[in-house]
C-alpha positions as CSV (number, residue, x, y, z in Angstrom):
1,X,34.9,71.8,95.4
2,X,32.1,70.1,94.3
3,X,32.2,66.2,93.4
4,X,30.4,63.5,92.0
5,X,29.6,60.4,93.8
6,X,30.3,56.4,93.6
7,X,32.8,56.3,91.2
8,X,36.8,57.2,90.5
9,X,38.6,60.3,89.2
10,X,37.1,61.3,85.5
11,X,39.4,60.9,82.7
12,X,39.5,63.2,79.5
13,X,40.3,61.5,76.2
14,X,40.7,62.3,72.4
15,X,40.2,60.4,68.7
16,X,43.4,60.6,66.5
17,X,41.6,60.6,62.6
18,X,43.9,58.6,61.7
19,X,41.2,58.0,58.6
20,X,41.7,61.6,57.6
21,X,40.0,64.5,58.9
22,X,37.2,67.1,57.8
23,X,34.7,70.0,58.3
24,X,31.8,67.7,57.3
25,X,30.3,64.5,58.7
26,X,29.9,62.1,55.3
27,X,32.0,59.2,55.3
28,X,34.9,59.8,52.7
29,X,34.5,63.7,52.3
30,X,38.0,64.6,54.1
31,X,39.6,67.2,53.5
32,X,42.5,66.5,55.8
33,X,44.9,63.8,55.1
34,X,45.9,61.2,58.0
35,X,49.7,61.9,57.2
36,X,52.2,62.4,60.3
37,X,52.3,66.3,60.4
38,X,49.0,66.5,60.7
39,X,48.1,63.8,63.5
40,X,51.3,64.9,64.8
41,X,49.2,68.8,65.4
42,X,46.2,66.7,66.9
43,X,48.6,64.7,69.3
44,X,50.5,67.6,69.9
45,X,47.4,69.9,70.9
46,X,46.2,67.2,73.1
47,X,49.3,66.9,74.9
48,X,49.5,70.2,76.1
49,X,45.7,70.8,76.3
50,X,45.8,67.9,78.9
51,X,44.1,64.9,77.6
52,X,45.2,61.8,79.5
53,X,45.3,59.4,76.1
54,X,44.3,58.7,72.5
55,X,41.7,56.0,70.9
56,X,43.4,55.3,67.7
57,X,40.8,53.4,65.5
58,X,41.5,50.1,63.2
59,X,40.2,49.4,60.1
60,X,40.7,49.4,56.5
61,X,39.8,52.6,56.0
62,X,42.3,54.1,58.8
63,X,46.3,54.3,58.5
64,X,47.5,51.1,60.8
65,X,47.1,52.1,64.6
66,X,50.3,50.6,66.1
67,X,52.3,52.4,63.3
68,X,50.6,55.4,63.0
69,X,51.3,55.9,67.3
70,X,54.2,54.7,67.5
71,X,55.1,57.5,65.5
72,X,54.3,59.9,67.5
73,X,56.2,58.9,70.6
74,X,58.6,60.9,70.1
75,X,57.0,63.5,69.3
76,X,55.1,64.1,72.4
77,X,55.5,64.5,76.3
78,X,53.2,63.0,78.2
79,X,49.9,61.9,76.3
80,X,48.6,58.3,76.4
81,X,47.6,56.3,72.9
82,X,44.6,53.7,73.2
83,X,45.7,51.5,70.5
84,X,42.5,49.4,69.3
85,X,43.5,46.2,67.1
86,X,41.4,43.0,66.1
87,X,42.6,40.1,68.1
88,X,41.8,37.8,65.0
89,X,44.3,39.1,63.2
90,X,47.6,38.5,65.4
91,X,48.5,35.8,67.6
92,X,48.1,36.2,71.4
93,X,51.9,36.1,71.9
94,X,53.1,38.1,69.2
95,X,50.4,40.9,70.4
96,X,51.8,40.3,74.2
97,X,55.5,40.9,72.4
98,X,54.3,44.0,70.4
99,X,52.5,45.9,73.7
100,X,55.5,45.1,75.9
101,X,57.8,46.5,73.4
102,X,55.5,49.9,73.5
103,X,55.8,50.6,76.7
104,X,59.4,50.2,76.9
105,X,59.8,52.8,73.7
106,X,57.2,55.2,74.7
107,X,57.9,55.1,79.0
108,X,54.6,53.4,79.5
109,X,52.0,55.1,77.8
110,X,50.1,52.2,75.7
111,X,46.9,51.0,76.6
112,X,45.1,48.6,74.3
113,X,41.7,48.6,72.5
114,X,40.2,44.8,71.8
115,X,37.7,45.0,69.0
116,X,36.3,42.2,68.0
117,X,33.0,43.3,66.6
118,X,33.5,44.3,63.0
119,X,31.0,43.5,59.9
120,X,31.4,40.7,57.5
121,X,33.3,42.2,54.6
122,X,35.1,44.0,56.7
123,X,36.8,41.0,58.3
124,X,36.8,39.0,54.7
125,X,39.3,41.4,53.6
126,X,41.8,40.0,56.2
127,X,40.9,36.7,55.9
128,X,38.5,36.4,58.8
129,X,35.5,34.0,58.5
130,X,34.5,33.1,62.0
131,X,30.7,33.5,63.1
132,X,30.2,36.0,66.0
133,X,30.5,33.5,68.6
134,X,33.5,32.2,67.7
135,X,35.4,35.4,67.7
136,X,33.8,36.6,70.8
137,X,35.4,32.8,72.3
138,X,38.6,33.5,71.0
139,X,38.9,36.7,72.4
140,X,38.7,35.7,75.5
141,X,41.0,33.1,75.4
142,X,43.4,35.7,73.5
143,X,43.2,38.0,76.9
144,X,44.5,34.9,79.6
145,X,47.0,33.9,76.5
146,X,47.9,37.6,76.6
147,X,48.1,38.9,79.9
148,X,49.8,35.4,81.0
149,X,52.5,35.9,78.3
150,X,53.1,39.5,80.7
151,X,53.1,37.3,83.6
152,X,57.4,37.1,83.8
153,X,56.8,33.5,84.0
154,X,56.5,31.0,80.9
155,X,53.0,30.7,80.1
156,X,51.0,27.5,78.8
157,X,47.7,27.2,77.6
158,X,45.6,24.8,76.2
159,X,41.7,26.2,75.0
160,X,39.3,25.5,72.1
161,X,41.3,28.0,69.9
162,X,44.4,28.8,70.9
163,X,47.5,26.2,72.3
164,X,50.8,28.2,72.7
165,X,53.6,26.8,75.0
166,X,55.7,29.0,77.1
167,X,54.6,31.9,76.2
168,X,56.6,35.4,77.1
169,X,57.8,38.5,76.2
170,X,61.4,39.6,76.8
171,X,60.6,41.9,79.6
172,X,57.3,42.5,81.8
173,X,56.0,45.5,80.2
174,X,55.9,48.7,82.9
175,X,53.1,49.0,83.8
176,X,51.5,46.3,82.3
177,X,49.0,47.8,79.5
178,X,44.9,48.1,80.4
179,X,42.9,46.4,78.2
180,X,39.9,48.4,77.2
181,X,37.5,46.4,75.4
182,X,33.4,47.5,74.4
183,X,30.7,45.6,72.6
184,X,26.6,45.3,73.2
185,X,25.9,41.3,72.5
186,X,25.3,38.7,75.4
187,X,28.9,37.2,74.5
188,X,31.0,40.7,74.2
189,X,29.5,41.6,77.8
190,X,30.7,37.8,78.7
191,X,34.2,38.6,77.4
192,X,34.2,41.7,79.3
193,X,32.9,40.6,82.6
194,X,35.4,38.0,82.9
195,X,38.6,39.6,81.4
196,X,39.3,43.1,80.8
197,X,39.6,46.5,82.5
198,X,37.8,48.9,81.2
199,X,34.5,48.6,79.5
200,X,33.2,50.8,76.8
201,X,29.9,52.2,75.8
202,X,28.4,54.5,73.4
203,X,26.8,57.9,74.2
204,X,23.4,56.4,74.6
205,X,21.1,58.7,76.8
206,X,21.6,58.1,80.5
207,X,18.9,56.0,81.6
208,X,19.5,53.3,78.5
209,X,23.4,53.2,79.4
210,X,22.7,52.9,82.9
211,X,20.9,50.1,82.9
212,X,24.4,48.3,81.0
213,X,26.1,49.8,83.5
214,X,24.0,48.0,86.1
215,X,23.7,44.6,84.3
216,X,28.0,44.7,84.2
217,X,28.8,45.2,87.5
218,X,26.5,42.3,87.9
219,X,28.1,39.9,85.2
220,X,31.7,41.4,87.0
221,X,30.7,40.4,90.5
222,X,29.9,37.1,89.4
223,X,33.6,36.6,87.8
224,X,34.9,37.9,90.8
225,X,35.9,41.1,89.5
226,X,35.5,44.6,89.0
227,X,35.3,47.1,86.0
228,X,35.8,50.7,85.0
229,X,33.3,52.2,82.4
230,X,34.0,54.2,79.6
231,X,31.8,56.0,77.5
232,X,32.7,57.3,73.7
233,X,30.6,60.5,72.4
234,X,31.5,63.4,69.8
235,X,31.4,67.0,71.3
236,X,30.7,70.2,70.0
237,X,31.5,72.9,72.8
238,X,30.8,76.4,72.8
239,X,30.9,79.7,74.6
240,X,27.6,79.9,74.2
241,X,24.6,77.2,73.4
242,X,23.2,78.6,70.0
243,X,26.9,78.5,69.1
244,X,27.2,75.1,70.0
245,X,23.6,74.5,68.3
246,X,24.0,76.5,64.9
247,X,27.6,74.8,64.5
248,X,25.5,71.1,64.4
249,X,23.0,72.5,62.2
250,X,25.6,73.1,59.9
251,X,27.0,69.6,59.9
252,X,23.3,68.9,59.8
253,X,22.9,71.1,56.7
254,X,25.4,68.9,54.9
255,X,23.9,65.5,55.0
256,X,22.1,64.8,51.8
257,X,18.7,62.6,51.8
258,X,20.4,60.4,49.9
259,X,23.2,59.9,52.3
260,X,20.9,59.5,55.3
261,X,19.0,57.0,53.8
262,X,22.0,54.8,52.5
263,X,23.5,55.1,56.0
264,X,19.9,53.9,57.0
265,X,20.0,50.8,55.2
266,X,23.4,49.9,56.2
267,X,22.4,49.9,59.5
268,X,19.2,48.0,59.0
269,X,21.7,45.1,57.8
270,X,24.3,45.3,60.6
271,X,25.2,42.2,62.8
272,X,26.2,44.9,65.4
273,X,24.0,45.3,68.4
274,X,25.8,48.5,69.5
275,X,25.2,49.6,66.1
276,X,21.3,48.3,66.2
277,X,21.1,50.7,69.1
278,X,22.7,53.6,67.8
279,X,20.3,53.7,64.8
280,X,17.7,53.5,66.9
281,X,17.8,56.2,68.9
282,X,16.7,58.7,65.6
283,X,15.6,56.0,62.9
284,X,16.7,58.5,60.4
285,X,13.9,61.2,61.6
286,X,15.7,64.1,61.9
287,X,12.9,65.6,63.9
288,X,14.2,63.0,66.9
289,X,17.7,63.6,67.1
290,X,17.9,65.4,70.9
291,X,17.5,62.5,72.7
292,X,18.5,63.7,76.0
293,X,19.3,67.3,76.7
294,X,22.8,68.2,75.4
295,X,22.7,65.1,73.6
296,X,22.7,64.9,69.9
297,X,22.1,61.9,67.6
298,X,22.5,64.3,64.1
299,X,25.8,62.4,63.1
300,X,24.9,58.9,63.7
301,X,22.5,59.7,60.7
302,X,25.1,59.1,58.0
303,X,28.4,57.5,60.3
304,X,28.5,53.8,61.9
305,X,30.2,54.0,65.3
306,X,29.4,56.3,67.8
307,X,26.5,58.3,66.7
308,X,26.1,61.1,69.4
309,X,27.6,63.8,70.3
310,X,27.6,66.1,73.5
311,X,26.3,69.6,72.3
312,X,25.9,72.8,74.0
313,X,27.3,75.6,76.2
314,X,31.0,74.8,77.9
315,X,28.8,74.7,81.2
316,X,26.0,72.4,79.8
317,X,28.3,70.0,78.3
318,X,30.0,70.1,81.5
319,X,27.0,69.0,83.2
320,X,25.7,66.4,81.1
321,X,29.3,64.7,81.6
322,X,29.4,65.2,85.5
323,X,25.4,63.3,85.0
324,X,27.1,60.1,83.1
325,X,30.0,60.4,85.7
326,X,27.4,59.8,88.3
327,X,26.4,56.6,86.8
328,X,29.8,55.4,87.1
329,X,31.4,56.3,83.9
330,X,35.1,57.2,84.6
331,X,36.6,57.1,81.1
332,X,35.2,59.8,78.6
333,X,36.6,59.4,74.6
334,X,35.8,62.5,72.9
335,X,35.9,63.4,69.1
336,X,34.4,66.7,67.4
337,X,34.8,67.6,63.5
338,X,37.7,68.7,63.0
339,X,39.4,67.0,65.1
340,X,41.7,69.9,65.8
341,X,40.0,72.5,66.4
342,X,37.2,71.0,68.6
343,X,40.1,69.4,70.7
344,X,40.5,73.3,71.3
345,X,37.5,74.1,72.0
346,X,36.5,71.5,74.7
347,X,40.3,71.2,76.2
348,X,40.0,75.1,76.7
349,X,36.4,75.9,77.5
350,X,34.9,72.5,79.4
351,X,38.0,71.4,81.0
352,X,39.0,73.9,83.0
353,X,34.8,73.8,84.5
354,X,35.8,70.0,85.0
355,X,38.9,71.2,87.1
356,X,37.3,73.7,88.7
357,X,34.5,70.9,90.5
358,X,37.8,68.6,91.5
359,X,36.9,66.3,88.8
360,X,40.4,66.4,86.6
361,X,43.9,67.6,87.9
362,X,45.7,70.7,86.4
363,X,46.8,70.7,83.3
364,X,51.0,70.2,83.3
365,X,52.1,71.5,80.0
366,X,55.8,71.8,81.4
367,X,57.9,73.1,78.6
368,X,54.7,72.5,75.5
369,X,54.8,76.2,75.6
370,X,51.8,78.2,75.7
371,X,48.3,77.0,74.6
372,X,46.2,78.8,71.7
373,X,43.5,79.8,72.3
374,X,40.6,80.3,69.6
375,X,38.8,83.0,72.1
């Protein structure tokens, strides 16, 4: 079997739409409600497909992540949900109380999301007025308030933001959640040098990413500590690489100007650096959006987040991910449009190439039943 080289087993993960779903790209053109039966499909085909876990976004314009999960525990077997949640907008103890609760109820299977980045109104319509720098300090102190409160032992703390006194939970929580955590600024790098587990990245091309990759293990070393990388992209997998190729020139086909350039000047305005970067990888040319082979920038022309997405042959796409791999990345969060059916099409086409190098273990569906299969 072939393997890569300096870094850990890969991991395979999926994006619950929990802000609806749809055929097209444009913000707000869904066609497929968030409600429970149909995240409870996603969930369900990710389960047996073999994903190891869920990113579940926040946000005002998604259904509530801890709620919309916790949901579904019961109604699936083995599957993982990355909860992301603004730290800003819960105490440290009550979000220690809420996690360790989780993994009691679902038999471990929470890991947590800090975002702290978010734009202005966004955060205005919670109530949040900190400048960046603030937030990014809080968080921080948030994570030792956090993981002390999982301690088993009363926890105290005294900072610049936060005092809490004795703080717990009723039980450690089993095992005790990983905190993923992403963000491109000096002071989210900071926050995750010194405190979490796994730090995130968007899909830029491989010698931009690997240079963050490089610069983190630094700031880590320094703190005394280690990290694991993850790395967030779209996918659109195919038997065959025009497939993959028409089926984005579709999606393509479906931005208007007029949305493009709107999305363009949103981004011009953002405070995000991740964001900054993102945009700058096409600068709304859509004669530049291949920016690396098998790697498409088309639907970062008209959506904020994560702007690129892995496109090409179930082989090609399996190579460009064993090449990020290499740099270290051991966490890949994939999303496709729809949700649903691309969840088919890479969990049945790439992942059994992955398996087949010694890169992910077998797929245990147990008693999910059998797996359908689009071709």
């Amino acid at each position: 079997m072939q393997t890569s080289v300096g870094s850990g087993p890969l991991r395979v993960h999926w994006f619950l739409p929990t802000g609806g779903d749809s055929r097209e790209v444009l913000p707000g053109e869904s066609g497929r409600a968030p409600d429970l039966a149909y995240l409870t499909q996603v969930a369900q085909a990710c389960d047996r497909l073999g994903y190891d876990a869920m990113l579940t976004p926040c946000g005002t314009g998604c259904e509530d992540a801890w709620l919309a999960t916790a949901a579904l525990i019961p109604l699936t077997r083995r599957i993982r949900f990355l909860v992301a949640f603004r730290p800003a907008l819960l105490t440290p103890t009550l979000a220690a109380q809420m996690a360790s609760t989780y993994q009691r109820l679902s038999g471990g299977r929470l890991l947590v999301n800090m975002v702290t980045g978010a734009e202005p109104a966004e955060l205005a319509r919670f109530g949040i007025h900190d400048d960046k720098a603030t937030r990014y300090e809080q968080t921080g102190e948030f994570i030792e308030i956090l993981r002390g409160a999982w301690s088993g032992e009363p926890f105290d703390f005294a900072g610049d933001h936060y005092r809490v006194e004795g703080a717990t939970t009723r039980a450690i929580p089993d095992p005790v959640p990983e905190i993923w955590f992403g963000g491109a600024s000096e002071a989210a790098e900071q926050v995750a040098a010194r405190h979490v587990d796994v730090y995130l990245a968007w899909g830029e091309p491989p010698a931009q990413v690997e240079v963050r990759v490089e610069r983190m293990r630094r700031l880590a070393a320094e703190a005394g500590r280690t990290l694991r990388f993850g790395i967030r992209f779209h996918v659109i997998a195919r038997p065959t690489a025009d497939e993959a190729w028409a089926f984005a020139d579709g999606l393509l086909a479906g931005m208007d100007a007029d949305a493009i350039a709107d999305a363009q000047r949103d981004f011009a305005a953002t405070q995000s650096v991740g964001q900054q970067r993102m945009a700058a990888l096409h600068g709304g040319d859509t004669d530049r959006l291949v920016v690396h082979p098998n790697v498409w920038a088309g639907i970062g022309l008209v959506r904020g987040g994560v702007g690129t997405a892995l496109v090409g042959s179930y082989d090609e796409v399996a190579d460009r991910m064993v090449e990020y791999h290499e740099l270290g990345f051991e966490e890949f969060i994939l999303s496709g449009y729809p949700h649903l059916e691309e969840a088919y099409w890479f969990g049945e086409g790439v992942m059994p190439r992955l398996r087949a190098r010694g890169l992910l273990p077998a797929v245990d569906v147990g008693d999910a039943g059998t797996v359908f299969s689009f071709r």
